[in-house]
C-alpha positions in Angstrom: 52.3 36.6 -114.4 54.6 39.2 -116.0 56.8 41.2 -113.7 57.8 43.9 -116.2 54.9 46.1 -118.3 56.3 48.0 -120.7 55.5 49.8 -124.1 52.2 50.8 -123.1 50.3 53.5 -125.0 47.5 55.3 -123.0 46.2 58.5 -124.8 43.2 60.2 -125.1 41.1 58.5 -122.2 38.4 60.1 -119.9 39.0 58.5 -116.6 37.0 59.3 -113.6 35.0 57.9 -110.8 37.0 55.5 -110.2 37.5 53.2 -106.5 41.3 53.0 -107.2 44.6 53.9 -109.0 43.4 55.2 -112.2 46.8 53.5 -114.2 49.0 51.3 -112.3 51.7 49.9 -114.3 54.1 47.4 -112.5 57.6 46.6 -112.7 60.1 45.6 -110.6 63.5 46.1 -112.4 64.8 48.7 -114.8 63.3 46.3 -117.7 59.9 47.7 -117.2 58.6 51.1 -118.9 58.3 52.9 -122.1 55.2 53.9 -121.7 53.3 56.9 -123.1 50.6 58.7 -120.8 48.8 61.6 -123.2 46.0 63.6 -123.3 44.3 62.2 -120.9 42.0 63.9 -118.0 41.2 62.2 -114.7 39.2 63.1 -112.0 37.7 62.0 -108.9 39.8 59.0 -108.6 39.4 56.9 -106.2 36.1 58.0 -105.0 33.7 54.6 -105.2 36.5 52.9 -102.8 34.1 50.9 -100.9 35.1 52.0 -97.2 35.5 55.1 -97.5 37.4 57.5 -96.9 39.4 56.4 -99.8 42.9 54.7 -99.3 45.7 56.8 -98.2 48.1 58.3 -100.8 46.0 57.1 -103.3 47.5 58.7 -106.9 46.0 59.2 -110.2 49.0 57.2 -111.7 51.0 54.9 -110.0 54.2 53.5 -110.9 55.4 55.2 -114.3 58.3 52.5 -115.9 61.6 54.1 -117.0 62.1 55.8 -119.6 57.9 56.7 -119.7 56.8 60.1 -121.1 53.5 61.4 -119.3 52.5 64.4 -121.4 49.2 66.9 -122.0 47.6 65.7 -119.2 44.4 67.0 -116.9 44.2 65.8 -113.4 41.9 67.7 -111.7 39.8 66.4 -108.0 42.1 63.5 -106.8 43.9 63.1 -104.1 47.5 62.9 -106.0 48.9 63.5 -109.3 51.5 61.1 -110.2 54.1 59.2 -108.6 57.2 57.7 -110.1 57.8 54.7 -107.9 59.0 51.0 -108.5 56.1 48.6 -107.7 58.0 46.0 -105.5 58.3 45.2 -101.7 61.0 42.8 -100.1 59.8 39.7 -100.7 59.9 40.7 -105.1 63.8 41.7 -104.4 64.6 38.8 -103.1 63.0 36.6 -105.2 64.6 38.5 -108.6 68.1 38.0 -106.7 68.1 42.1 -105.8 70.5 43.5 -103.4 69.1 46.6 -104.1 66.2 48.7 -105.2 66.3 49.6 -108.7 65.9 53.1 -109.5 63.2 54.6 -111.8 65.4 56.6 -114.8 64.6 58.8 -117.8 60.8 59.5 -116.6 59.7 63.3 -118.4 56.7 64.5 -117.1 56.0 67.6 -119.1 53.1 70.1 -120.2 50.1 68.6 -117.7 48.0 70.0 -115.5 46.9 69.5 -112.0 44.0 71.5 -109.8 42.0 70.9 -106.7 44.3 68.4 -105.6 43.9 67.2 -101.9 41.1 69.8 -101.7 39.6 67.7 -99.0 37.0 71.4 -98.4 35.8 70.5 -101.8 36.0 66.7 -101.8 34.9 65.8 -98.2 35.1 62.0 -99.9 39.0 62.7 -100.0 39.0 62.2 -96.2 41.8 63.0 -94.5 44.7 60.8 -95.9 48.2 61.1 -98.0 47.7 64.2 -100.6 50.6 64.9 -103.2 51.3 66.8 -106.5 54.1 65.1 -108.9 56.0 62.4 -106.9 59.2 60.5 -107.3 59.6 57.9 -104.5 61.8 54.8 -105.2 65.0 57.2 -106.7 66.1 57.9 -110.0 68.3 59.4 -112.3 68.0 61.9 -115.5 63.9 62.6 -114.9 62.7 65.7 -115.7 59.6 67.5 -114.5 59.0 71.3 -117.0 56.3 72.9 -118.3 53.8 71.4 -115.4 50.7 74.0 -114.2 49.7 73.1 -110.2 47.4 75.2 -108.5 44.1 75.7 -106.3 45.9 72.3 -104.7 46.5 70.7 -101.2 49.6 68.5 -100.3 51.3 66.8 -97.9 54.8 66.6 -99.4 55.0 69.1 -102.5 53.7 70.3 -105.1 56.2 68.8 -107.1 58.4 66.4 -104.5 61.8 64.5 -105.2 62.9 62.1 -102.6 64.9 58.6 -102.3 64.0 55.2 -101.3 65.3 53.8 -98.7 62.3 50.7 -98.2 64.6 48.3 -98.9 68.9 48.5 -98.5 70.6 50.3 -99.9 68.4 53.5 -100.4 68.1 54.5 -103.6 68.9 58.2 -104.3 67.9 60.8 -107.4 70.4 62.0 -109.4 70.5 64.7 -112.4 67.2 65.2 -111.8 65.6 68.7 -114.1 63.0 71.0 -112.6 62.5 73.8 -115.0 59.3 76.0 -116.6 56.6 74.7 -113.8 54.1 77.0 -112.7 53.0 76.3 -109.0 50.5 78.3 -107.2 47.7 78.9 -104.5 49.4 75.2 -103.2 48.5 74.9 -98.9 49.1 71.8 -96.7 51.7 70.8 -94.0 54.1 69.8 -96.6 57.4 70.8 -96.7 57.3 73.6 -100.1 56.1 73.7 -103.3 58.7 71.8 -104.3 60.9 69.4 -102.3 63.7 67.3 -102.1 65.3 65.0 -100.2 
């Protein structure tokens, strides 16, 4: 099958009730992307997952593409937001000829918002796995997060939470990355800050 999605438009969809990943788009090289995520609203993702409690650090969207703008969103009663991540493991590097994992570039994330995330007091169903805002995890340069609204939320990392890869060698870091405009507020959990990165 294909390795690389990529110029995928999904806008204006009602998605909820869901027993996984809402929108999982996979790619494995900087090839994949160009999406457009709009005015959508999601909720209670992930809650029909047969066994529950539902998976761990199970997000709304999973695996954005590069250069993917995800725009005039609601995500509202999940477990986590969005998170910018390259959808490969060791075996797919090796088999592409990788030395390295690819980074996830020119992702902007702009004007959604996000409530009752992680709430597991008002989603028992949640259980008591993995809860995060706006995620980048495989590394990546020039994405920008601005004009996001977070609140009445629970996380584990942070609201809004930048880190590196380092799941296959060498890590891959973030670089000119643009936090700006975001309104983050009534966010609790173990995590590290409303916003983090490392």
């Amino acid at each position: 099958g294909a390795i690389d999605s990529h110029h995928i438009n999904f806008v204006n969809n009602l998605c909820h009730d869901t027993s996984g990943t809402a929108l999982n788009t996979f790619h494995v090289s900087t090839v994949g992307g160009d999406h457009y995520i709009a005015g959508n609203e999601f909720y209670n993702i992930g809650i029909n997952f047969p066994n529950p409690p539902r998976i761990p650090n199970l997000q709304t969207i999973y695996g954005t593409g590069n250069r993917t703008i995800f725009e005039n969103n609601i995500i509202h009663d999940a477990a986590c937001v969005l998170n910018i991540y390259l959808s490969y493991n060791q075996t797919d590097l090796s088999t592409l000829g990788l030395a390295a994992v690819p980074p996830t570039d020119n992702v902007i994330v702009r004007n959604n918002r996000a409530y009752r995330i992680g709430r597991m007091d008002l989603s028992p169903w949640l259980g008591n796995g993995g809860r995060c805002g706006f995620l980048v995890s495989s590394g990546g340069n020039n994405n920008q997060f601005y004009n996001n609204i977070m609140y009445d939320s629970s996380t584990q990392d942070a609201a809004i939470a930048i880190q590196g890869s380092c799941q296959a060698s060498p890590c891959s870091a973030n670089t000119n990355t643009k936090i700006y405009n975001n309104t983050l507020y009534n966010i609790t959990g173990n995590g590290v800050g409303v916003i983090g990165i490392w």
